[in-house]
N, C-alpha and C positions, 0 to 999 in steps of 0.2 A: 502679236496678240491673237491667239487662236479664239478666239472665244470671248464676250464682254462679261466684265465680272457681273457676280450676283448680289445684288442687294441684300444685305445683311435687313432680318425683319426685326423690331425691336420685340421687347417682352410683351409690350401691352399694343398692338398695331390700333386701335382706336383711338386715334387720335383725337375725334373730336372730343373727348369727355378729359384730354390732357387742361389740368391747371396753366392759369396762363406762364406761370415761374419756369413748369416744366417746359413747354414749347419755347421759352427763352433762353432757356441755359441751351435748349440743345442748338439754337439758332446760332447764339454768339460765343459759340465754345470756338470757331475759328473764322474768323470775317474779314476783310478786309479793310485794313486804316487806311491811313495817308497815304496820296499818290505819289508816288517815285519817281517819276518822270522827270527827268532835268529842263533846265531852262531850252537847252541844248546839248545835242550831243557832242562827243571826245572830238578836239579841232574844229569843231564847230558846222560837223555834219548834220544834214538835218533829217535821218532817221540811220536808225539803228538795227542791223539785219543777224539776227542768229539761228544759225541753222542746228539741228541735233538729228542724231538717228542716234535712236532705241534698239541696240546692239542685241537683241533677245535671241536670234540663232536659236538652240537647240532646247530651250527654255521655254517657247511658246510650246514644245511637246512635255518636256518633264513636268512641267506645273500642273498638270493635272494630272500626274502619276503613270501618265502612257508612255509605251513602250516600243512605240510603231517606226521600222526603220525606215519608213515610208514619210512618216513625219518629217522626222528627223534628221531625215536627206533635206527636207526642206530646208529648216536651219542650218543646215550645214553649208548649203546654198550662199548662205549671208557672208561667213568668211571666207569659203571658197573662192567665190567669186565678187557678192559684191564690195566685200569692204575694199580689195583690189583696185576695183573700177570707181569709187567714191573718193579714196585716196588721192587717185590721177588726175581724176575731175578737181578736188579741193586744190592738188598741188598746181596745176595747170591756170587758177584764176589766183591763187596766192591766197587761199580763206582756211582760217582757223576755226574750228566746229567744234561741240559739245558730241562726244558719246558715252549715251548711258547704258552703264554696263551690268546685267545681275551676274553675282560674284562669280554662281557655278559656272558661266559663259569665259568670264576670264582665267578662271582656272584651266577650261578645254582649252583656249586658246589664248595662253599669256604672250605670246609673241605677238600678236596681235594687237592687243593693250599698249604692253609696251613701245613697239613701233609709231604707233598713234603718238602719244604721251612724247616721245624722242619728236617727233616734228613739229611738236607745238599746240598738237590739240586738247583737249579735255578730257577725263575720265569722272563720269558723277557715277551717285551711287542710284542705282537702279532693281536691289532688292535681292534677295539674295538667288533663289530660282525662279523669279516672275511671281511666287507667293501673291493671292490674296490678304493682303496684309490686315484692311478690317476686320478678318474673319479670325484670326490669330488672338489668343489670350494674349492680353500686353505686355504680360514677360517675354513671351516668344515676338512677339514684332519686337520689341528693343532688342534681344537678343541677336537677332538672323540681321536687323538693320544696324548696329555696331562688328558685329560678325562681316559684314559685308563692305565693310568701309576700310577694315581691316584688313580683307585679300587685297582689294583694290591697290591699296599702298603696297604692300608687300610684293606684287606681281609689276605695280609701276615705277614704283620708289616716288609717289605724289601724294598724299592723302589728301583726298576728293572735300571740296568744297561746299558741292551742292547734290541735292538729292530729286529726282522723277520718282515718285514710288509707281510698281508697276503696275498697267492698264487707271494710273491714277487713282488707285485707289489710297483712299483717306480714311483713316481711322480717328477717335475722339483722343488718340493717345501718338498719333505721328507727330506732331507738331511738338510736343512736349519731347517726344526723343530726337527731333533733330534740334532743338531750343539744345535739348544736355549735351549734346555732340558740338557744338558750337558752330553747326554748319551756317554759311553767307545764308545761301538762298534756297530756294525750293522752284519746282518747277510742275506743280501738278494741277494747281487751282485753277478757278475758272473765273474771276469776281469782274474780272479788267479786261480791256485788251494791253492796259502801259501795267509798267511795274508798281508795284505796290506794298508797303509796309503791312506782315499778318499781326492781324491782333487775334490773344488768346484771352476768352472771357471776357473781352473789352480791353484789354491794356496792351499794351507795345508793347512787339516781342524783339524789334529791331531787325527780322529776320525779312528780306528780301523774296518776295513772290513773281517770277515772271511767267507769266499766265499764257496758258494752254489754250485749245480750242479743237474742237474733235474736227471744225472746219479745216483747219491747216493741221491734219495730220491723214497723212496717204492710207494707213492702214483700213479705212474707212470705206476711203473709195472703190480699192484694190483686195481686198483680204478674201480668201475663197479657201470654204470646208465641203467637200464632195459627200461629204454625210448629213448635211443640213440644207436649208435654203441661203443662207450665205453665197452668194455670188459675186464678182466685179462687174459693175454694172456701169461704170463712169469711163469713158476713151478717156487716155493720157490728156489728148489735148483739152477736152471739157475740166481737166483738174487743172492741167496748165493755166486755164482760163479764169478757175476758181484763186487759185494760189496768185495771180498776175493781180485779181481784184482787191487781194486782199493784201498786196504789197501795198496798191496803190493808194490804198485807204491809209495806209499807216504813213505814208511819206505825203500826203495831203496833209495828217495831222501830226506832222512830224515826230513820228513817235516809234513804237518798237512794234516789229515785224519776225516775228519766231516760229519758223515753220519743223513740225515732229516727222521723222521721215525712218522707218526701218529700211536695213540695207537687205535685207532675204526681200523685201517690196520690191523698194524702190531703184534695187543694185538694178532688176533686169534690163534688158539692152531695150526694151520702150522705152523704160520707165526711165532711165539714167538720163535720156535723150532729150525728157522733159525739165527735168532737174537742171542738166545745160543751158537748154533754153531761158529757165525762170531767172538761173545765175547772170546770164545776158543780156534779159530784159532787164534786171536791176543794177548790172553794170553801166546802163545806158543811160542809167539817171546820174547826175549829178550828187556829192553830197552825203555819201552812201558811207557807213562805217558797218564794216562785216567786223565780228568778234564774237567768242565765246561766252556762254553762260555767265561765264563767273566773272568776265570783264565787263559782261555790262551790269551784273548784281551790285559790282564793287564798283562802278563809275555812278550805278544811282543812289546807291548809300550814299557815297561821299560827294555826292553835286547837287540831291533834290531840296 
């Protein structure tokens, strides 16, 4: 994520003179229902750990149309090196992981994909060049987001289950195009820290929310633009500390624990050291079921 997206302004920005109807529809055009949370977790662990990295590589520079090989080394950074060093790490502790991939990223590097995909991990859909997607007329979000679920399978041989849209951005009209895609789950909301059924306009859409937190997501901590005030301003270990607290909470309340991690971040030789670490620390609990995205979307469908 180079950059935090921009707030799409509506037509009429005075809100306080909106009718009360109007400030409702926009309120519960996507809300959160019923919680999803199982009695217990698969075998009868008492929290649930899912890891993803947001595979964006060279996509955090295309999406805003630049051109800079200086960027773009950056990203390249991601598969060069750290999907390499996250691989060895996951194989090394036996964890199957969520990554979300925008399409043009899989296209530069389908071996990549696919290698992932062959050992067991996940491939969601994560947009097609990192797009702003609210900012998109709705024909073209459904387009680039069916367009993009498309490569995914064809580069993997898996069509993708679930969807991150990227930098989380949400439009009045995502939900609706992953409802016609018949994707399990989503991954971008904020309503929870446990899974949760989205409701559209008030009704059940059946579709699976496992909710985000810009807390557990490194790009936050770490992300740095030499043209801006943007800086990493957080030591490894103070996120370690962050990320340790926030396990802790979730296996207190025996509940889900999902932390967003890019690999051009979080691949470097600090940063991977911490990510060891955190995998150690929750190795040391008792109880503990690591699994991807969509295995635990489809265990709380089918067990809440």
């Amino acid at each position: 994520m180079s950059k935090p997206p921009q707030s799409s302004t509506p037509d009429d920005a005075e809100s306080w003179k909106w009718e009360e109807q109007r400030w409702r529809s926009i309120v519960d055009k996507v809300r959160a229902g019923r919680p999803l949370k199982p009695s217990q977790w698969k075998d009868g662990a008492k929290v649930a750990v899912a890891l993803s990295f947001d595979s964006d590589h060279e996509s955090s520079t295309l999406r805003w149309g630049h051109s800079s090989p200086g960027r773009l080394s950056q990203g390249q950074y991601g598969n060069r090196v750290a999907i390499p060093r996250i691989k060895d790490l996951l194989d090394r502790f036996g964890i199957k992981a969520t990554f979300f991939v925008p399409a043009v990223v899989a296209m530069l590097h389908p071996e990549e994909q696919r290698s992932l995909a062959e050992e067991g991990h996940e491939i969601g859909i994560h947009g097609w060049i990192h797009e702003l997607n609210s900012q998109l007329p709705p024909k073209n979000e459904r387009e680039l987001q069916m367009r993009s679920a498309d490569q995914l399978e064809k580069i993997t041989g898996v069509r993708p289950v679930g969807i991150r849209t990227p930098s989380w951005d949400f439009s009045q009209h995502t939900l609706a195009i992953s409802r016609e895609m018949g994707l399990l789950y989503d991954s971008s909301l904020m309503a929870d820290d446990e899974p949760y059924e989205i409701l559209e306009d008030g009704q059940p859409t059946g579709m699976v929310e496992l909710p985000v937190e810009w807390i557990r997501d490194d790009a936050v901590y770490f992300n740095m633009d030499r043209f801006s005030a943007l800086r990493p301003y957080t030591p490894p270990s103070a996120v370690l500390e962050i990320f340790m607290a926030e396990f802790d909470g979730a296996y207190d309340e025996d509940g889900l624990f999902l932390l967003t991690m890019h690999p051009h971040i979080i691949g470097h030789r600090s940063r991977i050291r911490l990510l060891e670490e955190l995998i150690r620390y929750i190795r040391s609990h008792t109880g503990v079921w690591f699994a991807t995205h969509a295995e635990i979307a489809q265990y709380c469908k089918d067990n809440a």
